[in-house]
C-alpha positions in Angstrom: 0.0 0.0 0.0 2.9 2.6 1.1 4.6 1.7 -2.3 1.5 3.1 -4.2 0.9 5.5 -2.6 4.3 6.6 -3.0 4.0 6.0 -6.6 1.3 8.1 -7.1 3.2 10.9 -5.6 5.5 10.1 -8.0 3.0 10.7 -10.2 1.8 14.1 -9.3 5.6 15.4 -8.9 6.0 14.5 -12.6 3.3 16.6 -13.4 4.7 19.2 -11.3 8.0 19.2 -13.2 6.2 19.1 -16.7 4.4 22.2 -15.9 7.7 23.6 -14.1 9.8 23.1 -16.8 8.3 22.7 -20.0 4.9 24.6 -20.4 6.9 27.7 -20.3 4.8 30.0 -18.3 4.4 33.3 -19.1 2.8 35.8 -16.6 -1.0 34.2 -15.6 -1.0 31.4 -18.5 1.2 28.3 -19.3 2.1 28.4 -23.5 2.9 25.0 -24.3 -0.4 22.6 -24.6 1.4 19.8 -25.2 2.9 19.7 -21.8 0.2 21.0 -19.9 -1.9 17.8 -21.7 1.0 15.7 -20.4 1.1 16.9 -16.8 -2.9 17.1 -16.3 -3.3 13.5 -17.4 0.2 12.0 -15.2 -1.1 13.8 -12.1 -4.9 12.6 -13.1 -3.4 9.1 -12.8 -1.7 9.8 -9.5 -4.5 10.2 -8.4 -6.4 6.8 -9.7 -3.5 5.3 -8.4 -3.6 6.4 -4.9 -7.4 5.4 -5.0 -7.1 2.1 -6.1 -5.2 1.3 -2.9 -7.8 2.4 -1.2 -11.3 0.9 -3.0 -9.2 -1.9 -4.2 -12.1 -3.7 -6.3 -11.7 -4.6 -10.1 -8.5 -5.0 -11.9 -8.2 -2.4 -14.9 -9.7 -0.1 -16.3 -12.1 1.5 -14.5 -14.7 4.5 -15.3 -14.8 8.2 -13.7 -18.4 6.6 -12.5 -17.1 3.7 -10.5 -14.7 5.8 -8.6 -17.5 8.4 -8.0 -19.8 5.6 -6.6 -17.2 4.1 -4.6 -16.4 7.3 -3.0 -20.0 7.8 -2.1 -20.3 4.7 -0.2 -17.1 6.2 1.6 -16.7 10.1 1.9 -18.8 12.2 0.5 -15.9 14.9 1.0 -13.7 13.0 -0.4 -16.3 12.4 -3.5 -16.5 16.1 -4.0 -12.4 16.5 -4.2 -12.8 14.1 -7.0 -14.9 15.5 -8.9 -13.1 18.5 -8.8 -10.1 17.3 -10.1 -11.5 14.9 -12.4 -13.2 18.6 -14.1 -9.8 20.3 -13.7 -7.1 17.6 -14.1 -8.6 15.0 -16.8 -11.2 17.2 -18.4 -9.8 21.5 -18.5 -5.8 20.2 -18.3 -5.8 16.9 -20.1 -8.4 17.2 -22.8 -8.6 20.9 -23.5 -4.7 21.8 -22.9 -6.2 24.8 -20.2 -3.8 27.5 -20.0 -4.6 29.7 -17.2 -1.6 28.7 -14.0 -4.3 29.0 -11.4 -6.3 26.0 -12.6 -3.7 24.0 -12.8 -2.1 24.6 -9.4 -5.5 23.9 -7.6 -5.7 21.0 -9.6 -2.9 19.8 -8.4 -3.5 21.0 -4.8 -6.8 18.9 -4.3 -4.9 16.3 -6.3 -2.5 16.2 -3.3 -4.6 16.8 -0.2 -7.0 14.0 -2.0 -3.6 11.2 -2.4 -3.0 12.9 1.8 -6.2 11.5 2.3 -6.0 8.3 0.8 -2.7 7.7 2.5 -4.2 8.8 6.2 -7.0 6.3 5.8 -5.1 3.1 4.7 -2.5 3.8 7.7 -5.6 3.6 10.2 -6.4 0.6 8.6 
């Protein structure tokens, strides 16, 4: 479980350095779509990472819709967060290339209070 969760930190620092180092930023917006593609979907999957080890479940692929119903059954919180960054990380960074630095950086915020969270409530189990 640690290991994963590690990896999916991993997962969101890679993101981190793709937007860091390659989007080339520019005041408020990032220029480079390509990257900003790149690091939405790798911390995205950070993220599916972290909360497989907590749902556990099916082997796979598994749909935005059997997360969210698994998180309901758990934390409705925690459901919310997801939502979130599914909207900001999958959908605004990693299909539409959004520019604006703001997005991304909460995205990646609830993206890492969300793998916190994961991690918190697999060491009280």
């Amino acid at each position: 479980m640690e290991n994963s969760v590690r990896e999916a930190r991993r997962y969101l620092d890679n993101a981190k350095e793709l937007l860091r180092d390659k989007a080339k930023k520019e005041g408020k917006y990032y220029q480079d779509k390509k990257y900003i593609k790149l690091a939405g979907h790798a911390a995205y999957s950070g993220v599916l990472v972290a909360l497989d080890v907590l749902i556990g479940g099916k082997k796979g692929r598994k749909s935005a819709e059997w997360y969210q119903e698994n998180l309901r059954k758990i934390d409705r919180k925690a459901l919310d967060a997801f939502n979130s960054i599914y909207n900001i990380l999958h959908l605004s960074m990693a299909y539409d290339g959004e520019r604006n630095v703001v997005v991304s950086k909460e995205g990646l915020e609830e993206a890492e209070e969300l793998i916190n969270w994961v991690e918190a409530r697999t060491a009280a189990a």
